[in-house]
N, C-alpha and C positions, 0 to 999 in steps of 0.2 A: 366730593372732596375726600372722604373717607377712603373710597375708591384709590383714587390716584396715590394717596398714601402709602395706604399695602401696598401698591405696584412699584413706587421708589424704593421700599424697603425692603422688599423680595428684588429687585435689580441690586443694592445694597448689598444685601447676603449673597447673590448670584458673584457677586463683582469677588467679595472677600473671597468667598470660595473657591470659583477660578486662582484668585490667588495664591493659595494653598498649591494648587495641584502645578501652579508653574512654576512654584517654587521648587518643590521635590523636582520638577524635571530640570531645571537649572542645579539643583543640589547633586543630582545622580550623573547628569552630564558632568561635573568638574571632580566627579572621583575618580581615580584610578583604578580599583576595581570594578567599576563600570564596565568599564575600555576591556580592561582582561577577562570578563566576564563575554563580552562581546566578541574578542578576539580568539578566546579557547573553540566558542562556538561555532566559528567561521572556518577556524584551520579545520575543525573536526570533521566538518562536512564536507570539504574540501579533500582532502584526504579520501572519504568515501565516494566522494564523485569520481576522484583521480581511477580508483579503482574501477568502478563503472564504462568510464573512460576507454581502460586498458580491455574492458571486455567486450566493448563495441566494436576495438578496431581488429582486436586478435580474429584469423580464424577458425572456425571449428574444422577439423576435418572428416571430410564424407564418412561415410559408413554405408556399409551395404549389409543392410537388414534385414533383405528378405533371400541374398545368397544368386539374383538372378544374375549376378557379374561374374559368378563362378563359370565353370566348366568341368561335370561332373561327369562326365562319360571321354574328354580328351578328343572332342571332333573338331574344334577350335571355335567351334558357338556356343557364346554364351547360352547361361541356363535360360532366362528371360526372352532372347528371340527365340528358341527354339519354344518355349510354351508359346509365343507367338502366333506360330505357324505351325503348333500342336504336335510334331514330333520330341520323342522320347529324351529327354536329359540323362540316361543313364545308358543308354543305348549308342555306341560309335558310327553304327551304322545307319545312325536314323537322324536326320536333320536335314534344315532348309534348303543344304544345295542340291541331294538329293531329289526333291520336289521339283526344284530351277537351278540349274547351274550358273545363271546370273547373280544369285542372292551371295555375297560376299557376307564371311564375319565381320556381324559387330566389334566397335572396340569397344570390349569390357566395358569401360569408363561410362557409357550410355545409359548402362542398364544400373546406374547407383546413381539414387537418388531421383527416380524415374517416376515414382509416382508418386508427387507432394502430397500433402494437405491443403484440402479446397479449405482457403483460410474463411472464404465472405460465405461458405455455405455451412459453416457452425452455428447452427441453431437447432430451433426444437423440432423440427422435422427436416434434419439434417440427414443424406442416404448415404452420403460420400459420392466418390464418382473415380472411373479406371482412367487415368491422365493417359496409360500408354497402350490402352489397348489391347491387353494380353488376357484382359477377362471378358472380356467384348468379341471377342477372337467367333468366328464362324465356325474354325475346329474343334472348341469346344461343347461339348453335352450341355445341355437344360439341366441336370444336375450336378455338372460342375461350376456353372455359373452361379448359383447358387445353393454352396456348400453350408451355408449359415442355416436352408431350410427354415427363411422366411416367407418363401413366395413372392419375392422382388430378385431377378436377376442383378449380378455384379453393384452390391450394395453395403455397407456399413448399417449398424443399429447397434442401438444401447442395450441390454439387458441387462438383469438384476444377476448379480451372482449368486452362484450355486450354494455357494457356503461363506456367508459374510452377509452383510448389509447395503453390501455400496454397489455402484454399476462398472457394468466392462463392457469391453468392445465385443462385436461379435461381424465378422467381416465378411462375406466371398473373396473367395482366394485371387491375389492378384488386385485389390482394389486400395490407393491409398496405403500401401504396403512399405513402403519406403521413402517415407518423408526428408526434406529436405534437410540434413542434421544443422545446419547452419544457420539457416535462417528460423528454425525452431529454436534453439538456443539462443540466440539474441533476443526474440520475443519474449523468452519464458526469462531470459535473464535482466531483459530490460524491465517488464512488470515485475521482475520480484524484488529488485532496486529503488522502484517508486513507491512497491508497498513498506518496502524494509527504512527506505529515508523518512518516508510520510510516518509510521507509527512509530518506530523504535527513534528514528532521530530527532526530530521537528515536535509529535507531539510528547512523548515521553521524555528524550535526555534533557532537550532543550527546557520541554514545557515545565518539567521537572529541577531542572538546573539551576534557569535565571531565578526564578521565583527563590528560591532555596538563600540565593546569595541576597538578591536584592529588594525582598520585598520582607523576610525576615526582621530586619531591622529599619522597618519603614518607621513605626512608631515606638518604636524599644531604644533606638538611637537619640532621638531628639528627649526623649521621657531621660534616659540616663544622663543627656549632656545641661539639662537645662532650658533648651531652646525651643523647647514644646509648648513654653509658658508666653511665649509671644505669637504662637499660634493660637491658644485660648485667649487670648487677650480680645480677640474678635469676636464679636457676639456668632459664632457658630458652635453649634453643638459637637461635642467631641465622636457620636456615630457620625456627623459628616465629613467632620476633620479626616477620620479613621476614611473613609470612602474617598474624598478628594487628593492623598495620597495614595493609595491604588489608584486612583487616575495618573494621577503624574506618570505615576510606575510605569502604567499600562501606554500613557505619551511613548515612550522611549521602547518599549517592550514590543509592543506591536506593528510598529513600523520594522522595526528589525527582522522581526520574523516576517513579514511580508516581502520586505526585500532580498532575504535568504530564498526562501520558498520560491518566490520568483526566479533567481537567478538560477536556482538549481534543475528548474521547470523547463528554462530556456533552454538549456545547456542537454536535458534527454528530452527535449523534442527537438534537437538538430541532430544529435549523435543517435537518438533511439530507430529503430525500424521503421520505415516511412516509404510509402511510394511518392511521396511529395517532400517539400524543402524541409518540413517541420509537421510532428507530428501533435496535431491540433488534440485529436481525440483524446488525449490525457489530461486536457486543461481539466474535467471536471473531478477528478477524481484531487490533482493540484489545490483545486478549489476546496474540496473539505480537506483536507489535510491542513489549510490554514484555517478554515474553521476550526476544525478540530485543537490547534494547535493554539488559537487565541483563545478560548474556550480553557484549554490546560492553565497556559499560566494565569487567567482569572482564577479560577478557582485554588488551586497552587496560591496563587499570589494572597487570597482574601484567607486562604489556610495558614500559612506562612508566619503572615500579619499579625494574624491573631492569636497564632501560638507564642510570638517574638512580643505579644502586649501580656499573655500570663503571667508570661517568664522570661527574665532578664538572659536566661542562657536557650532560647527559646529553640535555637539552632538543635539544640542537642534533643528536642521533643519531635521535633520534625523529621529527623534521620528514620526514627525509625516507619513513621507514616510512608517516605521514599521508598523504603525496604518492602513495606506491605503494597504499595503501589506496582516496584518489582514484580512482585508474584503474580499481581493482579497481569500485568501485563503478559506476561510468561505463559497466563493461564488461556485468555483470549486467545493465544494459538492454538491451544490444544483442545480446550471446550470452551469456546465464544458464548454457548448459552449457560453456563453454568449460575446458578443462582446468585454465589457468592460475589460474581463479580457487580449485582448492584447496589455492591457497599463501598465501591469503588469510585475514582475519577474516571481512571484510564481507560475504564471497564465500557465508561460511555463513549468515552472520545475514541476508541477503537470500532465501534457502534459506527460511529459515522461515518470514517476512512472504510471499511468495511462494505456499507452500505453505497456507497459511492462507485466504489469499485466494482456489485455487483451492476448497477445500472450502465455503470462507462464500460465494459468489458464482459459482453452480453455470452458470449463464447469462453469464459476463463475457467469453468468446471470443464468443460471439454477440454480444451487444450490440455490440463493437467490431466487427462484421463488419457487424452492422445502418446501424451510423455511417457504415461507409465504403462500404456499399453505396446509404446516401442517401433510400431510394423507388425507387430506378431510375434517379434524376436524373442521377446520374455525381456529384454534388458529397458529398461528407462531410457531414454534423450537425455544428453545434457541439458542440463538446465532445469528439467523438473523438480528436483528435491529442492534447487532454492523457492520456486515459485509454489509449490504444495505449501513448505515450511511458514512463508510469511501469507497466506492467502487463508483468510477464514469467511465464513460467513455472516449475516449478520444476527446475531445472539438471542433477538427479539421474539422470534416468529413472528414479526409484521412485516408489510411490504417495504423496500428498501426505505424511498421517499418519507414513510410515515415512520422510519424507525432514524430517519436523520432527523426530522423536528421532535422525535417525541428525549431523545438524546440531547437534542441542543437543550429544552426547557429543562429537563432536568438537571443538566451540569449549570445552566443559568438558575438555576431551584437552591443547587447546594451552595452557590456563590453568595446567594442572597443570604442564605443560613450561617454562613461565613462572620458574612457583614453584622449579621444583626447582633450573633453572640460578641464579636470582637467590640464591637461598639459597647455594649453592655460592659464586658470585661475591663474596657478603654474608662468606663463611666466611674467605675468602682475603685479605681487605681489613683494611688497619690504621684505628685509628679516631684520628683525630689528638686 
């Protein structure tokens, strides 16, 4: 009997509480700054899409990298067939019709862009490989096919630079020499899109934004108007009260961002680089991005909260934590493991987008090494500097995987730390 008691009265408090939190979402639905709130966020990404947009359909044009579209001796072959077929590019007298009077000049145009990047062989025991055959050549020496003096003919490898810390190309001449400039540019520009929307927009403006506007005066509103006093009227304790409000908040908040995130997700995997209808492989990196990004405004929102129950101008306490969040984020580009950042939100939630990326895009340190390593040229690809700029590592030293759950419990750690102070603060506070 006792039994069944507790269990009416915990359904009881469950029923009140529910209550609470559908109230705030029916109080937040019929504001107008809701709507605007919601609207600002939408044209913004919008906007950044349109841009993304314009750089799918633009295109790049060719480049010739490595000079074999030239003609450096005026015999009307290009440089490239004639390494073909091993005579002299500097020499008029020496070329392929020579050899055979059947062999007509190339048109220029063949020999750019001739030797992509083998995109499905970026990995960790990655050689490269000569798409066109000019380091594969029979006229070529045992020592020219491998110039790199690895002991692997016509091949690519990584090595440690001479003076620096990081790695670079080291190639046999003629191999993977002149990438595709167009379709390297749209990949590098497509991924620095998704990372630059997922961290800078979704989990920081946004994650940062709504919270700011609508979670601030979740319980500093009703405490100033009066009508707080008919939420306590309910045998619920004012920590749940405080917690059933961030529900509400979170009702309206996180569907939103779900359906942004989504719609932005569909829209670059139709327009993004694909040999199919739609490019699947980004859904997981999508996927933390709105972890990431529901995760912000929890925390945001239970910081917010609780700053807006201190103090009646609570807005003006909180500007400056955005500012310091700022940095933090700024910093994540530059040193992801930097100690500082875990004193941070964004520090974590960058953590996960981060770590996602490295698991869904197993080749994305190469390809930025590919960019700036050019063909050999010394110049960058388009599209590298955006793709280095938004691309870090993840800051941990742990494995990807264990550095996105050990990130989620921690920002669910601080959210809880949130709660409990605000409640306290909530406990202590007269309600005019």
């Amino acid at each position: 009997m006792d039994e069944e008691r507790k269990n009416t009265i915990w359904r009881g408090l469950d029923r009140k509480a529910m209550a609470v939190a559908e109230f705030t979402m029916r109080q937040q639905r019929k504001r107008l700054s809701t709507w605007v709130i919601f609207g600002v966020g939408l044209t913004a990404m919008a906007i950044l899409t349109m841009f993304y947009l314009d750089s799918m359909i633009r295109e790049v044009e060719a480049i010739d990298n490595d000079g074999d579209s030239r003609d450096f001796d005026g015999d009307g072959y290009p440089n490239g067939q004639e390494n073909l077929y091993g005579t002299d590019i500097l020499n008029p007298d020496s070329h392929p019709g020579i050899l055979d009077p059947t062999i007509q000049p190339d048109d220029p145009s063949k020999w750019i862009n001739e030797d992509d990047i083998d995109w499905d062989s970026l990995s960790d025991d990655w050689s490269g490989y000569d798409d066109d055959g000019d380091c594969r050549t029979e006229t070529r020496t045992n020592s020219q096919k491998d110039s790199n003096n690895n002991g692997i003919a016509c091949d690519i490898e990584f090595v440690e630079q001479r003076y620096g810390d990081g790695i670079d190309l080291s190639a046999d001449r003629g191999v993977d020499e002149d990438p595709d400039d167009n379709a390297f540019a749209k990949e590098a520009t497509h991924r620095a899109f998704v990372l630059a929307m997922g961290k800078f927009g979704f989990a920081f403006l946004l994650g940062i934004f709504i919270p700011l506007f609508m979670a601030t005066g979740l319980i500093r509103d009703e405490m100033t108007s009066g009508t707080m006093h008919f939420m306590l009227a309910k045998p619920i304790a004012r920590s749940e009260v405080f917690l059933y409000r961030i529900l509400g908040y979170l009702g309206l908040v996180w569907p939103y961002m779900g359906a942004l995130i989504a719609l932005v997700a569909i829209i670059t995997g139709i327009f993004g680089p694909s040999d199919g209808f739609f490019r699947f492989s980004d859904l997981g990196v999508w996927a933390a991005v709105l972890l990431a990004s529901m995760l912000c405004t929890l925390v945001y929102g239970m910081l917010f909260c609780m700053l807006g129950v201190l103090w009646k101008h609570g807005i003006l306490l909180a500007i400056p934590f955005a500012a310091w969040e700022l940095g933090m984020m700024l910093t994540t580009l530059g040193a992801p493991d930097a100690s500082i950042l875990r004193f941070s939100i964004i520090g974590w939630a960058m953590n996960i987008v981060d770590a996602a990326a490295t698991l869904v895009w197993l080749d994305n340190g190469y390809l930025m090494l590919v960019g700036e390593w050019g063909g050999g040229s010394g110049e960058s690809l388009q599209g590298t500097g955006g793709l280095m700029f938004f691309s870090s590592q993840p800051g941990l030293g742990i494995s990807p995987l264990a550095t996105i759950i050990v990130s989620t419990l921690v920002l669910l750690f601080q959210a809880s730390i949130c709660w409990l102070i605000g409640g306290a603060i909530f406990k202590s506070k007269e309600i005019d």
